[in-house]
VODOVEX-538401 format. One line per field, with one value per residue (C-alpha): x, y, z. Coordinates in steps of 0.02 Angstrom, whole numbers, padded with zeros to 5 digits. Layout:
<pts>
x <- c(X | ...)
y <- c(Y | ...)
z <- c(Z | ...)
</pts>
This chain:
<pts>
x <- c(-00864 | -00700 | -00523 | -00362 | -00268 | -00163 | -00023 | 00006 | -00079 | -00043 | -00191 | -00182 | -00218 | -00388 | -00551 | -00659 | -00804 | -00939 | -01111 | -01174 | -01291 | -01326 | -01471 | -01351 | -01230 | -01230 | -01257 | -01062 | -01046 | -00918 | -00863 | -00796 | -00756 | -00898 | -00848 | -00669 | -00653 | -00541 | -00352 | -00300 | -00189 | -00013 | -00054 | 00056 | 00062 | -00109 | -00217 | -00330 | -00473 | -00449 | -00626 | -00799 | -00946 | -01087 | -01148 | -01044 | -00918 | -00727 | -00564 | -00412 | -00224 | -00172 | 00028 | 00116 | 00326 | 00413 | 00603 | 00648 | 00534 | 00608 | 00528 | 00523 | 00355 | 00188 | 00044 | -00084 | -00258 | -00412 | -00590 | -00703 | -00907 | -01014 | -00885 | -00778 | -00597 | -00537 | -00355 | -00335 | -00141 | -00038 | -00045 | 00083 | 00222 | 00191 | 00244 | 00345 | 00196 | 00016 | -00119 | -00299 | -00397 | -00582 | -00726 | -00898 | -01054 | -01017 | -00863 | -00737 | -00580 | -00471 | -00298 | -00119 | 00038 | 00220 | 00346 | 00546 | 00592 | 00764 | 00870 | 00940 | 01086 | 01030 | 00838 | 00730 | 00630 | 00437 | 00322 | 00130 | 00002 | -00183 | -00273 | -00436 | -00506 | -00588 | -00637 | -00531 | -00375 | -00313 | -00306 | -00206 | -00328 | -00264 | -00177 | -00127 | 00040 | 00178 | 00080 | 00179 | 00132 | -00070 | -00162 | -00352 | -00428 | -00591 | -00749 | -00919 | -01072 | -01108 | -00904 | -00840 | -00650 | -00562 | -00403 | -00241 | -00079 | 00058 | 00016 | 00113 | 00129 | 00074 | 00232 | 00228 | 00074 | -00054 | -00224 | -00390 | -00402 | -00583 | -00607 | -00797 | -00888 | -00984 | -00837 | -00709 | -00528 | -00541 | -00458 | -00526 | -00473 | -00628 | -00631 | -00630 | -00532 | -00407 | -00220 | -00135 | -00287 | -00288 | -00458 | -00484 | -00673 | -00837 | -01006 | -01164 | -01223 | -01069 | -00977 | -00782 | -00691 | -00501 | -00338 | -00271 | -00086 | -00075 | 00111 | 00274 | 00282 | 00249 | 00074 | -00004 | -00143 | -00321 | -00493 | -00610 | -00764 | -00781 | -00953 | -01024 | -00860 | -00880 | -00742 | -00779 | -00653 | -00700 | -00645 | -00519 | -00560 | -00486 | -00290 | -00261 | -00151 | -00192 | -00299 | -00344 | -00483 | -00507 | -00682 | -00845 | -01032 | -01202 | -01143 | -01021 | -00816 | -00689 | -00499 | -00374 | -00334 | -00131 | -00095 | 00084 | 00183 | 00127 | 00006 | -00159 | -00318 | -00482 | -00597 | -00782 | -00869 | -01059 | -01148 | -00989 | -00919 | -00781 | -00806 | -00647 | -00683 | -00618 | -00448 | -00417 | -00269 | -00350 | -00513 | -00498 | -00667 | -00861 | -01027 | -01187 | -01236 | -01081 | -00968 | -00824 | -00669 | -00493 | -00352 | -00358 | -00228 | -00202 | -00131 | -00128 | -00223 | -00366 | -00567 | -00717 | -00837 | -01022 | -01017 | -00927 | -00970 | -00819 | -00895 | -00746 | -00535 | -00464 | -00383 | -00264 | -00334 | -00389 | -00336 | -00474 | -00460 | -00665 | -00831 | -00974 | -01159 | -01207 | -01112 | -00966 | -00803 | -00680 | -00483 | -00370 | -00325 | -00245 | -00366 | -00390 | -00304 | -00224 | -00040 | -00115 | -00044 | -00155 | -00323 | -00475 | -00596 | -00774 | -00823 | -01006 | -01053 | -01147)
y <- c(00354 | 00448 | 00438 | 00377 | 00501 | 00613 | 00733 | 00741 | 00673 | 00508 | 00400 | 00369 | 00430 | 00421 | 00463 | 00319 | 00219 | 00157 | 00164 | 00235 | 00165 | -00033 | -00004 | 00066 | -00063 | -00181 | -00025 | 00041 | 00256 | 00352 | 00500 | 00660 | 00827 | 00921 | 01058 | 01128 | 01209 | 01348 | 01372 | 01546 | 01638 | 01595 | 01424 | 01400 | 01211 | 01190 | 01066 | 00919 | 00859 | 00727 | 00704 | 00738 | 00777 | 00787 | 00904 | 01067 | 01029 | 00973 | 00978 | 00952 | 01021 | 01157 | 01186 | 01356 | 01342 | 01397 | 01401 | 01437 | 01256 | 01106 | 01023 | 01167 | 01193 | 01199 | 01117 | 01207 | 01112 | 01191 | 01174 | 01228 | 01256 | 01296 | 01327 | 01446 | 01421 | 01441 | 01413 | 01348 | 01338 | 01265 | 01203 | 01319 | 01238 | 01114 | 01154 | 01033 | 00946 | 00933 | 00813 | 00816 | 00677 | 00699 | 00833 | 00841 | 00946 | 01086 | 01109 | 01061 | 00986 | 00855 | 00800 | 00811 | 00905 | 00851 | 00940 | 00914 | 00835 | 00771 | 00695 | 00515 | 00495 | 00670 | 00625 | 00720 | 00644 | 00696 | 00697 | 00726 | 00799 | 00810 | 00966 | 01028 | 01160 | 01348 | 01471 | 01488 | 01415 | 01253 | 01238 | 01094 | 00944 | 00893 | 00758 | 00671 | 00705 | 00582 | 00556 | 00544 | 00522 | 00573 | 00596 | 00626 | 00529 | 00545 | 00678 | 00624 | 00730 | 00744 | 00838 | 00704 | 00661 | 00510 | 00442 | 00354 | 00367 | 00303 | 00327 | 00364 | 00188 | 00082 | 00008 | 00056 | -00012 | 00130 | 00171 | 00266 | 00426 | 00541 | 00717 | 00716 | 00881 | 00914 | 00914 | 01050 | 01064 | 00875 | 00708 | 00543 | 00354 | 00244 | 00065 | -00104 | -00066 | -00196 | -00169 | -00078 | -00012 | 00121 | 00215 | 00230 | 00277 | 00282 | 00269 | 00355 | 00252 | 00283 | 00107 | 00129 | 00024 | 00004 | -00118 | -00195 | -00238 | -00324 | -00387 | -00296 | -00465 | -00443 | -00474 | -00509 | -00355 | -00382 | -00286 | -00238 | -00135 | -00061 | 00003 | 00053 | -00012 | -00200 | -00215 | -00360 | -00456 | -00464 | -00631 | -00662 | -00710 | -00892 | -00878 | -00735 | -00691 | -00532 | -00393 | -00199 | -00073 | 00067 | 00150 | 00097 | 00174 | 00103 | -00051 | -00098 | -00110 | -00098 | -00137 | -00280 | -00442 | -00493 | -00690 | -00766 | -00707 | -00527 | -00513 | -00406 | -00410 | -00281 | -00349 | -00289 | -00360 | -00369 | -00405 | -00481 | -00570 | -00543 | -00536 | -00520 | -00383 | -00467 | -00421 | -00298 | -00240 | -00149 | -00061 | 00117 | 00213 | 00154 | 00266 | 00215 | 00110 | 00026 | 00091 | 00069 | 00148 | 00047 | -00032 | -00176 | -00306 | -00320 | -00196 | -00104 | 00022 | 00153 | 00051 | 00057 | -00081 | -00097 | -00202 | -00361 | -00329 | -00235 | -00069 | 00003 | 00020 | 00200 | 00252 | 00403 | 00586 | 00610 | 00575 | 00505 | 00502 | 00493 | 00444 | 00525 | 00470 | 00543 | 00443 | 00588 | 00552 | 00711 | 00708 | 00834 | 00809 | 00940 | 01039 | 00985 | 01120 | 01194 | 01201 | 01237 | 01113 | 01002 | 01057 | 01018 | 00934 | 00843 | 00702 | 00631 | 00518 | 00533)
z <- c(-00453 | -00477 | -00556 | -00516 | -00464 | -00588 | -00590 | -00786 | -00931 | -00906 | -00938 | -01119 | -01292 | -01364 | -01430 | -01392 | -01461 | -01346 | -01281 | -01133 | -01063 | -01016 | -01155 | -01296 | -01250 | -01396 | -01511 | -01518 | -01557 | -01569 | -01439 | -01518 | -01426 | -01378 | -01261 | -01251 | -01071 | -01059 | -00954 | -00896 | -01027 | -00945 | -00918 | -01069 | -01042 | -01055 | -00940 | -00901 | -00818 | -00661 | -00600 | -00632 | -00521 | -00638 | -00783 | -00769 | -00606 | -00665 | -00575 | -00644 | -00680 | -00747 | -00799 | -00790 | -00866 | -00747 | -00747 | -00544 | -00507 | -00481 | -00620 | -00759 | -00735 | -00587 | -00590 | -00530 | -00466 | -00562 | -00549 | -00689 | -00665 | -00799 | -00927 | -00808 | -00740 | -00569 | -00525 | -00345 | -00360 | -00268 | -00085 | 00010 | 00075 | -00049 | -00200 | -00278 | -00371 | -00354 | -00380 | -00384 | -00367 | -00331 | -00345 | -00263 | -00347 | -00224 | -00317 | -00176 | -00234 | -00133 | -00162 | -00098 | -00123 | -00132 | -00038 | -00031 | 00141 | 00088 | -00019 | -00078 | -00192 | -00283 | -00287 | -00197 | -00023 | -00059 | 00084 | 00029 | 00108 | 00109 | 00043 | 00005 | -00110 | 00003 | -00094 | -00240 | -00142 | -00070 | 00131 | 00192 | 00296 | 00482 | 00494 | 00640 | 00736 | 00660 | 00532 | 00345 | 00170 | 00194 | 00026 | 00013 | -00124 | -00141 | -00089 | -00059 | -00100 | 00089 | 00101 | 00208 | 00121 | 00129 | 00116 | 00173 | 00238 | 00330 | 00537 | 00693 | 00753 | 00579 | 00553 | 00398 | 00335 | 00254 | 00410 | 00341 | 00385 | 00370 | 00368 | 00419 | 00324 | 00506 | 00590 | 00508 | 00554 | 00626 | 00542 | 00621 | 00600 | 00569 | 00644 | 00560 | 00411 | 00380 | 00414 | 00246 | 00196 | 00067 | 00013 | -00187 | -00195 | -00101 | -00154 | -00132 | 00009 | 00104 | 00042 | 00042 | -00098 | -00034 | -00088 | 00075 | 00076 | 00230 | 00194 | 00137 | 00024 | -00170 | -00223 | -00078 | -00115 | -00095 | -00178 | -00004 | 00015 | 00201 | 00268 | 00441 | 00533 | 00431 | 00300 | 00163 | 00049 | -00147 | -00197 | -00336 | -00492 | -00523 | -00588 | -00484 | -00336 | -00307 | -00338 | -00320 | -00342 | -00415 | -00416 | -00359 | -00425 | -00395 | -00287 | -00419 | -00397 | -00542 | -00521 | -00588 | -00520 | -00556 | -00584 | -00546 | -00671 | -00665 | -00788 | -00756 | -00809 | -00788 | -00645 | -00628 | -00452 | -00473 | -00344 | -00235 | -00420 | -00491 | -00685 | -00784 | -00929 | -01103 | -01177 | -01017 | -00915 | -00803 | -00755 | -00695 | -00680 | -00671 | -00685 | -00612 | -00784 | -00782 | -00909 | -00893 | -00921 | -00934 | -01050 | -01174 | -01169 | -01339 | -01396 | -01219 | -01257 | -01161 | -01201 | -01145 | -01089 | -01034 | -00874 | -00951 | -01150 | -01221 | -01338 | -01409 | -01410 | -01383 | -01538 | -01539 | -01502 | -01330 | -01148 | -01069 | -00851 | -00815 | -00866 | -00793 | -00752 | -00898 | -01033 | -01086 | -01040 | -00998 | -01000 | -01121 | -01290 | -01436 | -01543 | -01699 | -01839 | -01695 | -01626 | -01464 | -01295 | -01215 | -01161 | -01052 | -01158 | -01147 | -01246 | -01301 | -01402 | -01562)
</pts>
């Protein structure tokens, strides 16, 4: 289970009502903010969390003003354990922007940078690439010669990262690239995944979810899972023409199918089905008891669901970017009373 990948707080406003667990699903509650986690004292733009490991391990972003950047401002990656901060910056040489995207329990944090490579008509050429959290700084992963656009997306417990990118000789199309944890300082390209395959999760037993766009043509995407060197197509639900993932937990894939006139709905596969999730847009994170975190239709706005059963729209408040095994859900949001920017914050339900 992880997040989609962030680089602001861009996920959606919230506080949530739910349940958490397949039992408590037809038994709605409400999440408030539990735990507040802290930002160093200069990170005057405050911060968010981007992914969740379990009780106690966070990464996230945290944002520094800063008037000689590009943008106005850094963002640095952060990972916080047990309460406590660390600021991992920025990847050097890559400084542009940063994103984090995944977090194991060892407290190893995987992403990818953005540096400046050129320019278009007064718009900055970003190339990205892959990172991974040493220490209390990021190191930058291998990546093969001619290799472009390489972003790690996800960690698994074990420390092997995955993720995509755009190859020597891929014409273009996205290959899957592994940094095995026994193998340090080495990037490999495992067999059998489809052409235009790009990584968005991996389970505990090793199963890779991944969108394949095998065609430069519009919606021709399509929802796999990959595992042992066999890569398997999730069908469509009926109506649809295309389809992606985004997470997968406990044998279970979340994403959005698209139909022909663009409009997307929330898919949950169970078991190989695809299960549309009622009044959805899209599904974006799953824990091991199936809840699910995504968007309504109608209005378009962050909800929860419990495998199929919608629990609960996101009203205003928080912005929620994962749910974790344990039911709380962890994003930023603005202290209430306060003036204070955007911070860290856990959610549970009560």
């Amino acid at each position: 289970m992880r997040t989609k990948i962030l680089s602001a707080l861009v996920i959606g406003t919230l506080i949530a009502t739910g349940a958490t667990t397949a039992q408590a699903a037809t038994s709605a509650c409400t999440y408030k903010p539990a735990t507040w986690l802290p930002v160093p004292p200069a990170a005057d733009q405050g911060g968010t969390i981007a992914a969740e490991a379990g009780p106690g391990v966070y990464a996230g972003l945290i944002t520094y003003t800063d008037s000689s950047a590009v943008l106005g401002y850094k963002r640095h990656a952060a990972r916080w354990v047990n309460g406590a901060v660390t600021d991992l910056g920025m990847l050097t040489g890559a400084d542009y922007e940063t994103h984090v995207t995944d977090v194991n329990s060892a407290g190893v944090v995987v992403g990818f940078g953005g540096k400046v490579v050129g320019n278009a008509g007064g718009w900055p050429i970003i190339d990205y690439v892959p990172y991974r959290s040493a220490g209390d700084q990021l190191e930058q992963l291998p990546v093969p010669a001619g290799a472009h656009d390489v972003r790690a997306s996800v960690i698994a417990a074990n420390g092997d990262i995955w993720g995509s990118g755009f190859g020597p000789n891929s014409n273009n199309y996205k290959v899957v690239y592994k940094w095995p944890a026994d193998q340090p300082g080495t990037v490999v390209t495992p067999a059998g995944f489809p052409t235009g395959s790009e990584v968005a999760d991996v389970d505990s037993d090793g199963t890779v979810a991944i969108t394949v766009i095998p065609s430069q043509e519009p919606q021709t995407d399509r929802p796999y899972t990959w595992k042992n060197g066999v890569a398997k197509a999730l069908p469509l639900p009926s109506g649809a023409k295309s389809g992606g993932v985004s997470a997968i937990s406990n044998g279970r894939v979340v994403g959005e199918s698209v139909d022909a006139n663009f409009n997307s709905t929330g898919i949950l596969w169970d078991n190989g089905v695809a299960k549309k999730l009622p009044n959805s847009a899209t599904a974006l994170d799953i824990n091991a008891s199936g809840l699910i975190l995504g968007y309504s239709s109608s209005p378009y706005k962050g909800a929860l669901w419990q495998l199929t059963t919608a629990i609960g729209a996101v009203p205003a408040g928080l912005a929620i970017n994962a749910v974790a095994d344990d039911g709380s859900i962890a994003g930023s949001g603005v202290q209430p009373t306060t003036t204070n920017p955007p911070l860290p914050v856990i959610a549970r339900c009560s």
